[in-house]
C-alpha positions in Angstrom: 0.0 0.0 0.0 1.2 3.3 -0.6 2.2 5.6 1.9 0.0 9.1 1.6 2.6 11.9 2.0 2.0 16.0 2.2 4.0 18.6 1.4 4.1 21.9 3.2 6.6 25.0 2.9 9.4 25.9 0.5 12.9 26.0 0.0 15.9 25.5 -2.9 15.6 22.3 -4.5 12.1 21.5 -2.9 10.3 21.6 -6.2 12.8 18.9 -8.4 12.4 16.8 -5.0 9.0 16.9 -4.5 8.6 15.9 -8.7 11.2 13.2 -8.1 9.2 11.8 -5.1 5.9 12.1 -6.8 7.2 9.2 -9.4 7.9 6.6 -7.0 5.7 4.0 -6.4 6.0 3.3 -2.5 4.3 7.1 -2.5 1.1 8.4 -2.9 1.8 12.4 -3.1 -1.6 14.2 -1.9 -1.0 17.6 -2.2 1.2 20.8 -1.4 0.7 23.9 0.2 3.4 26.8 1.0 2.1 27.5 3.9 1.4 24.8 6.7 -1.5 27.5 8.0 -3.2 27.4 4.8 -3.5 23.5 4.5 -5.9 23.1 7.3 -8.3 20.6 5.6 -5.6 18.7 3.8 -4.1 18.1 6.8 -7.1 17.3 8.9 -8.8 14.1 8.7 -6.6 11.1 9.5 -5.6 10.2 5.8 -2.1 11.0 5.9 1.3 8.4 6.6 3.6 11.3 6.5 4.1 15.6 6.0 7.1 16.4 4.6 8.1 20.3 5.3 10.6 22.1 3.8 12.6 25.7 5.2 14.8 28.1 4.1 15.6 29.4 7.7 19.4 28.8 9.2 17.0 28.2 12.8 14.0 25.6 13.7 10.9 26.2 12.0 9.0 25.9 15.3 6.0 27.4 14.1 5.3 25.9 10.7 5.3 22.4 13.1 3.3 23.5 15.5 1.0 24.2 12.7 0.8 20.8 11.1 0.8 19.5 14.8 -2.9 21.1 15.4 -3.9 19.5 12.1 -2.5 16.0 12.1 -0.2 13.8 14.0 1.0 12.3 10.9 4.6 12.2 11.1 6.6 15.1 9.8 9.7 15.3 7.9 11.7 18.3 8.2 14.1 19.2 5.0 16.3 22.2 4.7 18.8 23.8 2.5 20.2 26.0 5.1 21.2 26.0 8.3 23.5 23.4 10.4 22.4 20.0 11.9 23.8 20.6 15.8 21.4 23.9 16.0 18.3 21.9 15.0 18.5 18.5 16.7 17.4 19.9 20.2 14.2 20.9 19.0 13.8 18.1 16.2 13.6 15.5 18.9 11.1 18.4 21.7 8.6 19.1 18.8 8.4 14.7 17.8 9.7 15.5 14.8 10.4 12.0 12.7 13.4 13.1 10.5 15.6 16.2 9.4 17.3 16.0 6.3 19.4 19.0 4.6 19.3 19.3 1.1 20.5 18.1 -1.5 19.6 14.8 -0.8 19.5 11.2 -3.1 15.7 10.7 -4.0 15.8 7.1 -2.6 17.1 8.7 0.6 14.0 10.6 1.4 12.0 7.3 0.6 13.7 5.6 2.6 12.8 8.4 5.9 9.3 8.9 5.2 9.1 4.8 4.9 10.6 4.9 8.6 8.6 7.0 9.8 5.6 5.9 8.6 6.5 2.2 9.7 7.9 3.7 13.2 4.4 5.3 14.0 2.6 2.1 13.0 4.4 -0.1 15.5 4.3 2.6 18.0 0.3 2.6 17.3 -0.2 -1.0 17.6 2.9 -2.2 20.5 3.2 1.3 22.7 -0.1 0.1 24.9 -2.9 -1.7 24.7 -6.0 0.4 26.0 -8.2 -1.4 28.2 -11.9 -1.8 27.0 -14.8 -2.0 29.8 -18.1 -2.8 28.4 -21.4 -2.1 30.3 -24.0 -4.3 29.6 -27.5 -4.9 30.8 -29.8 -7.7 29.2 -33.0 -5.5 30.0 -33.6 -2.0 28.9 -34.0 0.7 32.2 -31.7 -0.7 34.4 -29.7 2.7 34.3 -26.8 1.2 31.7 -25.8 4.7 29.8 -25.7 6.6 33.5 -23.2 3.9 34.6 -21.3 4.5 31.1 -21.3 8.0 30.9 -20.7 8.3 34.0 -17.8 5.8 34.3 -16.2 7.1 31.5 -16.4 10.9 32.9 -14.6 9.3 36.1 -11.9 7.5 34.5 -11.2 11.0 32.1 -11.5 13.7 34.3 -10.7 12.1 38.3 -8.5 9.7 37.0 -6.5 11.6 34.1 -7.4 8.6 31.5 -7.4 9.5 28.0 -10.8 7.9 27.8 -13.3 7.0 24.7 -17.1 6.5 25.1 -18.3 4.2 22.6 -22.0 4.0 22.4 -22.9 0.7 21.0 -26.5 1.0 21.4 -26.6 1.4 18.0 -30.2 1.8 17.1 -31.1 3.9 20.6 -27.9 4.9 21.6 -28.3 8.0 24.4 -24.6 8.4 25.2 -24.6 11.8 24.0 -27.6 13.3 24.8 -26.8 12.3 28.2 -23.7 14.0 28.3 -25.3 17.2 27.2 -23.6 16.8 23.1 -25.0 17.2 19.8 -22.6 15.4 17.7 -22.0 16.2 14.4 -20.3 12.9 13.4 -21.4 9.8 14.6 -20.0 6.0 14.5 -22.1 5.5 11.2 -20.4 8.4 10.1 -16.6 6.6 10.8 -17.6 3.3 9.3 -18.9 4.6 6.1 -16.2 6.9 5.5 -13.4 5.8 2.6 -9.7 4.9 3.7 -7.9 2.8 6.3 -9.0 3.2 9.9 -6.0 4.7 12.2 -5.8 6.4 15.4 -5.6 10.0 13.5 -9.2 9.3 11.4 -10.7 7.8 14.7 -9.7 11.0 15.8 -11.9 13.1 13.4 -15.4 11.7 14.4 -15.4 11.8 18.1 -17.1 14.2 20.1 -15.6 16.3 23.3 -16.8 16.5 26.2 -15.4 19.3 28.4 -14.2 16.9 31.0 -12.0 15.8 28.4 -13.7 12.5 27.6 -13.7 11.9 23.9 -17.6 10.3 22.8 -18.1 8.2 19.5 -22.1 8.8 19.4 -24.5 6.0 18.5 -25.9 6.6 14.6 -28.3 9.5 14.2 -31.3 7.0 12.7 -32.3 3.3 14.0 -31.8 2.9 10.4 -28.1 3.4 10.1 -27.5 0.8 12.5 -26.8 -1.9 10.0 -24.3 -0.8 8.3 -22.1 -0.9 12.1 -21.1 -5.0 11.2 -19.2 -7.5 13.5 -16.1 -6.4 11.3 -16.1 -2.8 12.0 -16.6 -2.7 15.2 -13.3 -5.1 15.7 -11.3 -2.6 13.8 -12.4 0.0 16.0 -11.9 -1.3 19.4 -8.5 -2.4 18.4 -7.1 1.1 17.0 -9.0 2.6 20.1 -7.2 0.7 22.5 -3.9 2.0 20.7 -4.5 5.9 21.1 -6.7 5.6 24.5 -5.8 4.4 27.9 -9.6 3.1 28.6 -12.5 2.2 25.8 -16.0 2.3 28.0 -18.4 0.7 25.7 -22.4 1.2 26.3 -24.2 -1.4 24.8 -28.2 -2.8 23.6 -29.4 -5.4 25.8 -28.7 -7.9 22.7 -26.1 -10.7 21.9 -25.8 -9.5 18.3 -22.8 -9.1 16.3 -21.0 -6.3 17.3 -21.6 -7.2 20.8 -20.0 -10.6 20.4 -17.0 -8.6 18.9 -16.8 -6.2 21.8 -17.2 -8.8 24.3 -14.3 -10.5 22.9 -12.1 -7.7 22.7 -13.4 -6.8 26.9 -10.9 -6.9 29.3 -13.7 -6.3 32.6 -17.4 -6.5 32.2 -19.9 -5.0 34.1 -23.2 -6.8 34.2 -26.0 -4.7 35.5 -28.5 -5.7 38.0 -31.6 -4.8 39.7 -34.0 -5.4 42.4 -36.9 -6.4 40.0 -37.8 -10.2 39.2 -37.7 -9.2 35.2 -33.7 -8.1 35.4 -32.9 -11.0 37.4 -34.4 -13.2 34.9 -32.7 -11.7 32.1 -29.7 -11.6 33.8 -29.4 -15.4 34.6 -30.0 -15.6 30.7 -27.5 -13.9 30.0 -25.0 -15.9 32.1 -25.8 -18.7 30.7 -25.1 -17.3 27.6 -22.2 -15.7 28.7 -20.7 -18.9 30.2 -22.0 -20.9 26.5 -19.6 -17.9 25.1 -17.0 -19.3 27.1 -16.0 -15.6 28.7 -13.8 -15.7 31.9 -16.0 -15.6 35.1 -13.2 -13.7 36.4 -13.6 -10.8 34.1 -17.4 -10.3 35.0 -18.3 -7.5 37.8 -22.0 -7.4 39.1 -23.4 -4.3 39.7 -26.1 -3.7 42.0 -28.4 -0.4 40.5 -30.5 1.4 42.4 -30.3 -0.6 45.5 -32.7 0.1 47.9 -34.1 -1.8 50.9 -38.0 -0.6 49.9 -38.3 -2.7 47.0 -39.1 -6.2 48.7 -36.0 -7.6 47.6 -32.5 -7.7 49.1 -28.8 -8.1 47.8 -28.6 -11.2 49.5 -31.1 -12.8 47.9 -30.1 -12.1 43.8 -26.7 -13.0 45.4 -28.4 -16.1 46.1 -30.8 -17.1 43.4 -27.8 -15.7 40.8 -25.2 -17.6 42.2 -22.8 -14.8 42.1 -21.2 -11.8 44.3 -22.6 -8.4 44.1 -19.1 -6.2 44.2 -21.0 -3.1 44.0 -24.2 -1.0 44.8 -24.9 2.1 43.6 -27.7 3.9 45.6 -31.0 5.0 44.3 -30.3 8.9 44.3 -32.6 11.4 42.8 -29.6 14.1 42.0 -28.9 11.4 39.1 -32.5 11.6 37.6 -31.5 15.1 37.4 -28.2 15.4 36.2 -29.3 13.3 33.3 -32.2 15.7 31.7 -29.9 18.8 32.2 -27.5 16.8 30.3 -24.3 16.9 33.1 -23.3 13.4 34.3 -23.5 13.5 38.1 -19.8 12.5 39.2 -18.6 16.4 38.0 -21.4 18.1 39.6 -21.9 16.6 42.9 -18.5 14.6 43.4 -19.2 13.6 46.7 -22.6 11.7 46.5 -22.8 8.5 47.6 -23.2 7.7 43.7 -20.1 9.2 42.8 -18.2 7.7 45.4 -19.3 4.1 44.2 -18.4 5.3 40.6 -15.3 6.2 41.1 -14.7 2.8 43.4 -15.7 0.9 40.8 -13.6 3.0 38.4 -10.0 2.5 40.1 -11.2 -1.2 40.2 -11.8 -1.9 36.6 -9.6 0.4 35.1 -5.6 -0.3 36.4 -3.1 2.4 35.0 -1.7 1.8 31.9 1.9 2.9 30.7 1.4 5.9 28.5 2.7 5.3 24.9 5.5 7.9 25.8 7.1 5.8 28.4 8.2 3.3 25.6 8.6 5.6 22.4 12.2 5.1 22.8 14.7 6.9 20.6 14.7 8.0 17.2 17.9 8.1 15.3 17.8 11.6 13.2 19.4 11.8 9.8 21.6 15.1 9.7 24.1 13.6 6.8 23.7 15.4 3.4 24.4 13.0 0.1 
């Protein structure tokens, strides 16, 4: 496959290199701009391997980087015809910049660096750290599943520091958003249909902040839309998530379809949803049999008491009982939540301290260990200073 390469900014000899490198088949060149600042929507989007810049300034082009940096985080190859290697490799290796090469150079030469790179950011995608996914599941509808999600996944971004993705799988009903107070403009409909190779950078593109800083893939727009989200797809997804997130919270339908059977088998904890109601516990003994015909670990599976209360005519005892399982947590019935939910503000930012919260955020640092940040093993990158 060809590896999808921009070019930004000018300097002697960048126009016969850019011609030579636009013949050679390992490249696919995509554009050019002058100026980085004017390339905003060629940059943007997730499609590219690889930006090659070029300067005419003796110093570091800090600037022009930092302005393909707030578009992409495609690697970028800096080329120069002026200016001395020493002064630049300080800030080469501060700003992640893949390669600096001074002009004139061998046409293979530069194929050779953007191949690096591009290969370099690949493994660093896929081997830095594996994000941990935590699905929330419930096999009856009401049990409170997208204000444990939502609410989870606010925890684990904004107490805990996580980078964190949402991923509303209820695909047909999904409320993930709305719940959050968003109105998404791109959806997971919108990421599965689009053209090109999923990657961390395009994954990027269609997710939806929250201010927490949770990122939110949002459920399809229309029940109708639904279909086109396949076992496949979803796969894909989960696993370039897990490469640019530290924690994948994953609301699901109260179905065994098949993007559910991809997600569960991608799930390192699940949390199975219970209630005090004779309906949920029937479903939910259904769906331990099925989880256990499945053949998912028992030891991955959390059990999560909703809306306890000793009014109801049941205790905890007793589902612990007729389930044969242990109840690790119980999250109060709390009217603040009820309320926090229409105005659209999950109820772990604005009242922190609730008993709620509390069991949240136990249940939280339980499910969700640290993981090392893809920093920790980037490593170093040998820099090519040598002219030809």
């Amino acid at each position: 496959m060809s590896i999808r390469i921009y070019f930004t900014g000018d300097c002697d000899g960048f126009d016969a290199l850019r011609s030579s490198l636009a013949e050679s088949d390992e490249l696919d060149v995509v554009g050019s701009s002058p100026q980085a600042a004017d390339a905003t929507a060629a940059l943007a989007g997730g499609h590219l391997d690889c930006v090659v810049h070029a300067t005419r300034s003796a110093t570091f082009p800090a600037s022009e980087v930092a302005a393909i940096r707030e578009h992409t985080r495609a690697p970028v190859i800096l080329v120069a015809s002026g200016g001395e290697a020493a002064s630049m490799l300080e800030q080469a290796l501060e700003l992640d910049v893949a390669d600096v090469l001074l002009l004139p150079q061998l046409t293979h030469n530069v194929v050779f660096a953007v191949r690096k790179a591009s290969h370099a950011r690949r493994q660093l995608q896929t081997a830095a750290h594996r994000g941990r996914v935590i699905t929330v599941f419930s096999p009856k509808g009401g049990t409170g599943k997208t204000v444990m999600s939502t609410n989870l996944a606010a925890v684990l971004a904004k107490q805990e520091g996580r980078r964190t993705l949402l991923l509303d799988l209820d695909l047909q009903f999904g409320d993930a958003a709305i719940v959050l107070g968003i109105e998404p403009t791109k959806t997971i409909y919108d990421l599965v249909v689009a053209p090109g190779e999923l990657d961390p950078e395009k994954l990027a593109g269609y997710v939806s902040k929250h201010p927490c800083g949770l990122d939110v893939l949002a459920a399809p727009l229309r029940p109708e839309d639904a279909e086109l989200v396949v076992e496949s797809k979803v796969t894909a997804l989960i696993e370039v998530a897990r490469a640019s997130y530290d924690a994948i919270v994953v609301d699901t339908s109260p179905f065994f379809h098949g993007p559910m059977l991809a997600t569960l088998d991608r799930t390192d904890q699940l949390l199975v949803l219970c209630g005090l109601d004779v309906p949920t516990l029937k479903n939910v003994r259904l769906a331990l049999q099925t989880l256990e015909l499945l053949s998912f670990p028992s030891s991955r599976i959390h059990y999560v008491m909703n809306r306890a209360s000793a009014n109801v005519g049941l205790k905890t005892r007793e589902v612990e009982d007729g389930l044969k399982v242990k109840i690790t947590h119980e999250l109060p019935m709390d009217r603040n939540v009820q309320v926090c939910v229409n105005r659209g503000e999950p109820v772990v930012l604005s009242d922190p301290r609730s008993e709620f919260s509390r069991g949240v955020a136990a249940i939280a640092k339980q499910v969700a260990p640290r993981a090392p940040s893809a920093e920790a093993v980037k490593g170093k990158r040998m820099l090519s200073f040598a002219r030809a």
